[in-house]
Backbone as JSON, one array per atom type, in Angstrom:
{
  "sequence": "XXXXXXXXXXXXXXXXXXXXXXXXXXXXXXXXXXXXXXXXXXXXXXXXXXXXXXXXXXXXXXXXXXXXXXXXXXXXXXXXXXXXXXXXXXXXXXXXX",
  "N": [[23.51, 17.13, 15.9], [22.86, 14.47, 14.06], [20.91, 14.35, 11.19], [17.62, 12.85, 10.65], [16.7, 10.42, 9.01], [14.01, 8.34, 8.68], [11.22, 5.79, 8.21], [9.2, 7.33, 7.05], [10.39, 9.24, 5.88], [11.0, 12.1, 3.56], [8.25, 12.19, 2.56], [5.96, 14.05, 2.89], [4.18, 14.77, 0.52], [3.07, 12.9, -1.01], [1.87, 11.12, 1.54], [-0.12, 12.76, 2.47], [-3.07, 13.76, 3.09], [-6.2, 14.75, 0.64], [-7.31, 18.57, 1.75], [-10.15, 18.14, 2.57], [-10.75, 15.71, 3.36], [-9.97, 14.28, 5.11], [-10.22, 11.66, 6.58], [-11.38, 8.42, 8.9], [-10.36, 4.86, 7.66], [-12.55, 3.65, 5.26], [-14.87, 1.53, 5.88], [-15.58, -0.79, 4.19], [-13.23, -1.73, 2.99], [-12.26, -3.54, 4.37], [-14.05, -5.6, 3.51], [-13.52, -6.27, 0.71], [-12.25, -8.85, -1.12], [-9.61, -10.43, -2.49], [-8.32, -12.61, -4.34], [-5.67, -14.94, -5.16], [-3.98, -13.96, -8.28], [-5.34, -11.77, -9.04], [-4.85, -8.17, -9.94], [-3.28, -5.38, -8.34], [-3.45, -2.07, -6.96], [-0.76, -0.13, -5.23], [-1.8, 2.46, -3.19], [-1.21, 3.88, -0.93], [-2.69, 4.27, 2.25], [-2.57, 7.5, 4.15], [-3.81, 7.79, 6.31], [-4.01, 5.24, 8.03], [-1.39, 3.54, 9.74], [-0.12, 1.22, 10.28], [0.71, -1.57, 8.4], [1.49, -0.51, 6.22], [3.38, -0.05, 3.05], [6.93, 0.7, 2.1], [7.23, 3.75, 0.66], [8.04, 3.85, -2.05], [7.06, 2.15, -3.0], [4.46, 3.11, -3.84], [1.61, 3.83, -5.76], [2.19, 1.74, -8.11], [1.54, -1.1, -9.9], [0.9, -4.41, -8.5], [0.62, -8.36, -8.36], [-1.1, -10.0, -6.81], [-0.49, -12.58, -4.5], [-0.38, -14.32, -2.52], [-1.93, -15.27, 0.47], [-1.5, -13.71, 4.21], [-2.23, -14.09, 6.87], [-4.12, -11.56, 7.58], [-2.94, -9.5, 6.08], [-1.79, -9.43, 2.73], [0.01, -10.86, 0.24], [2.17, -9.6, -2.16], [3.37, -9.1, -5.47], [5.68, -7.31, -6.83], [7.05, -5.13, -9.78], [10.35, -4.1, -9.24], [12.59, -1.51, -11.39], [14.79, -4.09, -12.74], [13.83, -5.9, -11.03], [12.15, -8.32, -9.51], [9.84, -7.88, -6.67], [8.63, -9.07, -3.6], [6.14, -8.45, -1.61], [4.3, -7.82, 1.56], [1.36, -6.08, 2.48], [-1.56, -4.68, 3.57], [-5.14, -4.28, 3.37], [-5.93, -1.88, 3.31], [-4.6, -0.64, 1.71], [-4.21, -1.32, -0.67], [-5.89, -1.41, -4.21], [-8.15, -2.69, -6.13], [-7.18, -3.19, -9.57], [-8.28, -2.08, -12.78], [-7.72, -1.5, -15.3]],
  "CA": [[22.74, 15.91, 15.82], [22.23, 13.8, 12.45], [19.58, 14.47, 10.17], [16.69, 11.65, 10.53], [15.79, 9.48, 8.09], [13.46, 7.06, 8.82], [10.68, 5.5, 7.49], [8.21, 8.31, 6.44], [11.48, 10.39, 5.26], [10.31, 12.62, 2.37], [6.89, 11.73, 2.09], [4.9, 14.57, 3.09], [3.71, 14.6, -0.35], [2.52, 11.27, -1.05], [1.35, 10.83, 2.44], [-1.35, 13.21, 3.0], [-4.95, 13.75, 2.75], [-6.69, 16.9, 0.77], [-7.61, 19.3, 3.48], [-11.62, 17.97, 3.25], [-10.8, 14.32, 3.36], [-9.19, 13.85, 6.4], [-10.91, 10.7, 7.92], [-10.04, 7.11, 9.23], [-10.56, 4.31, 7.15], [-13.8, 2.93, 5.08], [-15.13, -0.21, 6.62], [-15.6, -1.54, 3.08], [-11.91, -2.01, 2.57], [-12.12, -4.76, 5.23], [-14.67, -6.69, 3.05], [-13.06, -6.79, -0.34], [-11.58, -10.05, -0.84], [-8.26, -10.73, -3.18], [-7.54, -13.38, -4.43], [-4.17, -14.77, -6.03], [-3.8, -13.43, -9.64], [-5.33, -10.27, -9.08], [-3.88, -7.2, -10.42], [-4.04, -4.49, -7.37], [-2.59, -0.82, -7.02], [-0.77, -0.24, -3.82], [-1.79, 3.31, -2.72], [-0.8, 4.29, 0.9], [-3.55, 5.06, 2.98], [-2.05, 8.25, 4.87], [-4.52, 7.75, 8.35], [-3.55, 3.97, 8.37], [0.19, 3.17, 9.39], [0.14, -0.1, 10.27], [0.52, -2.5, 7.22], [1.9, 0.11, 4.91], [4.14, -0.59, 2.46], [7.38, 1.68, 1.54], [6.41, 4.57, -0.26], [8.97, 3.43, -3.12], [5.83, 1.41, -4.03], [3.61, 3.98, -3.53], [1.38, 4.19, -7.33], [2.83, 0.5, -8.41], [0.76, -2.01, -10.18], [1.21, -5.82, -8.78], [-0.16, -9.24, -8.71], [-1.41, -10.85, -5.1], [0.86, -13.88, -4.59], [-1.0, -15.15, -1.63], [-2.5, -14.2, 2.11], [-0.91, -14.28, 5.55], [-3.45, -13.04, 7.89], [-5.22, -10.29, 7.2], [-2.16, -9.43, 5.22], [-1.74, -9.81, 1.51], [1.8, -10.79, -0.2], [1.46, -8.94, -3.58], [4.29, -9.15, -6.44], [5.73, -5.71, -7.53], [8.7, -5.14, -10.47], [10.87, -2.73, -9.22], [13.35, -1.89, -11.93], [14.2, -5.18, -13.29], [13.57, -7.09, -9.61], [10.96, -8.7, -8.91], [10.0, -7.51, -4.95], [7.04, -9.98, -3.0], [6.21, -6.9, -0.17], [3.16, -8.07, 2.28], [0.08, -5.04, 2.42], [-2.69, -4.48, 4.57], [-5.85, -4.05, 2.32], [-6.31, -0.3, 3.7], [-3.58, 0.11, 1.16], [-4.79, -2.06, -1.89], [-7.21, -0.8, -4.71], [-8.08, -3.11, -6.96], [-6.37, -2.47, -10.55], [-9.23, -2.06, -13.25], [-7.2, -1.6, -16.54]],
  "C": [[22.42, 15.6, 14.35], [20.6, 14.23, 12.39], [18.6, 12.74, 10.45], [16.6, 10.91, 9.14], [15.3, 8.04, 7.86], [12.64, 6.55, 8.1], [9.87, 6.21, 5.89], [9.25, 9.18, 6.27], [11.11, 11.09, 3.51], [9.47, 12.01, 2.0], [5.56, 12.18, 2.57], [3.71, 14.72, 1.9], [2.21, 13.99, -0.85], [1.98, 10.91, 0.08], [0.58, 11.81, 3.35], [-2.31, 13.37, 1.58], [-5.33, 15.1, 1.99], [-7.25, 17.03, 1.59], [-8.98, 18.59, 3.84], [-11.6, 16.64, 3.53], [-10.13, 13.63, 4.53], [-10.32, 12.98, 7.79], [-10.54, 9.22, 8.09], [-10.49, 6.1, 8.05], [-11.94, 4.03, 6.61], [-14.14, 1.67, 5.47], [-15.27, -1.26, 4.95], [-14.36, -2.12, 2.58], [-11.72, -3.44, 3.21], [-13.18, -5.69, 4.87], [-14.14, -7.12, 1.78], [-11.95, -7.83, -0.29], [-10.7, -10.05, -1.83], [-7.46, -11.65, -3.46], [-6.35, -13.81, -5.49], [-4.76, -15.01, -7.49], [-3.92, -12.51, -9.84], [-4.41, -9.28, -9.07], [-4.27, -6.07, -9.12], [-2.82, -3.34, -7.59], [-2.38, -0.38, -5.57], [-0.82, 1.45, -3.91], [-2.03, 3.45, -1.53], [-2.16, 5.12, 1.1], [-2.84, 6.03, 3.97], [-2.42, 7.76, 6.82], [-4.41, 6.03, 8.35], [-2.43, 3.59, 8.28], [0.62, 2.09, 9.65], [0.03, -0.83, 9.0], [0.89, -1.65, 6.23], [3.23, -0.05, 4.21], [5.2, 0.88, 2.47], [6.95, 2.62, 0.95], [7.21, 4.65, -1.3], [7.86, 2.52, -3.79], [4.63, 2.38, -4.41], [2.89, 3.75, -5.62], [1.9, 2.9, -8.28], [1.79, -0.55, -8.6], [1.24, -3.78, -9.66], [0.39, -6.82, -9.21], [-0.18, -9.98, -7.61], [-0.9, -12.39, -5.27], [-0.27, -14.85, -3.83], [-1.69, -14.08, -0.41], [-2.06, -15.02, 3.26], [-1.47, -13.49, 6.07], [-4.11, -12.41, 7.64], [-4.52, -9.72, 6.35], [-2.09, -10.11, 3.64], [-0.47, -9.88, 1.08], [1.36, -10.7, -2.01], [3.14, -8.61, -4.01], [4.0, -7.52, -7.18], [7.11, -6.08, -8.27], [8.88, -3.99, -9.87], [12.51, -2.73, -9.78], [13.06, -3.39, -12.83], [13.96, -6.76, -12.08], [12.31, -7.1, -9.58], [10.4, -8.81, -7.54], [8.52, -8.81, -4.78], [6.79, -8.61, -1.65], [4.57, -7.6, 0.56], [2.26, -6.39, 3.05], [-0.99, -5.29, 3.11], [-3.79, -4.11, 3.81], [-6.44, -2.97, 2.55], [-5.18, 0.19, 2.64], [-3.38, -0.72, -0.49], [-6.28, -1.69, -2.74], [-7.08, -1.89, -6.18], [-7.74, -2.54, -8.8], [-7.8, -3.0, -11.92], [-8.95, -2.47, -14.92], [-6.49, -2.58, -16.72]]
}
């Protein structure tokens, strides 16, 4: 039987929790608002898999394009492409620097 590789393929890493932190989301994530220009950092929430982005973005500075639903469409370079990828804001931290 073939080897898998699906989504979460090599990304035990990058997609866990340290051992004491293992809990579901902060409700505060679902009040911060984002609007277009903002600079945001997409880090994967591990205990939230809905709305997560590749983990090829994982650590990736963009710039929020717009909003479709509860969804955010946030501008990433990858390389010299310019990607648009739509994020769930359990997986958006605003970018400070």
């Amino acid at each position: 039987m073939p080897k898998s590789k699906g989504f979460r393929y090599k990304s035990r890493s990058i997609l866990t929790k340290p051992r004491g932190a293992r809990s579901g989301p902060n409700p505060e994530i679902y009040l911060t608002e984002f609007k277009p220009g903002d600079k945001v950092v997409i880090k994967i929430n591990p205990s939230v898999h809905k709305g997560a982005p590749h983990r090829r973005y994982h650590g990736r500075v963009g710039e929020v394009v717009g909003r479709r639903g509860k969804a955010y469409l946030v501008s990433v370079t990858l390389g010299e492409k310019l990607k648009q990828i739509m994020v769930l804001p359990d997986h958006l931290i605003r970018w400070s620097g």
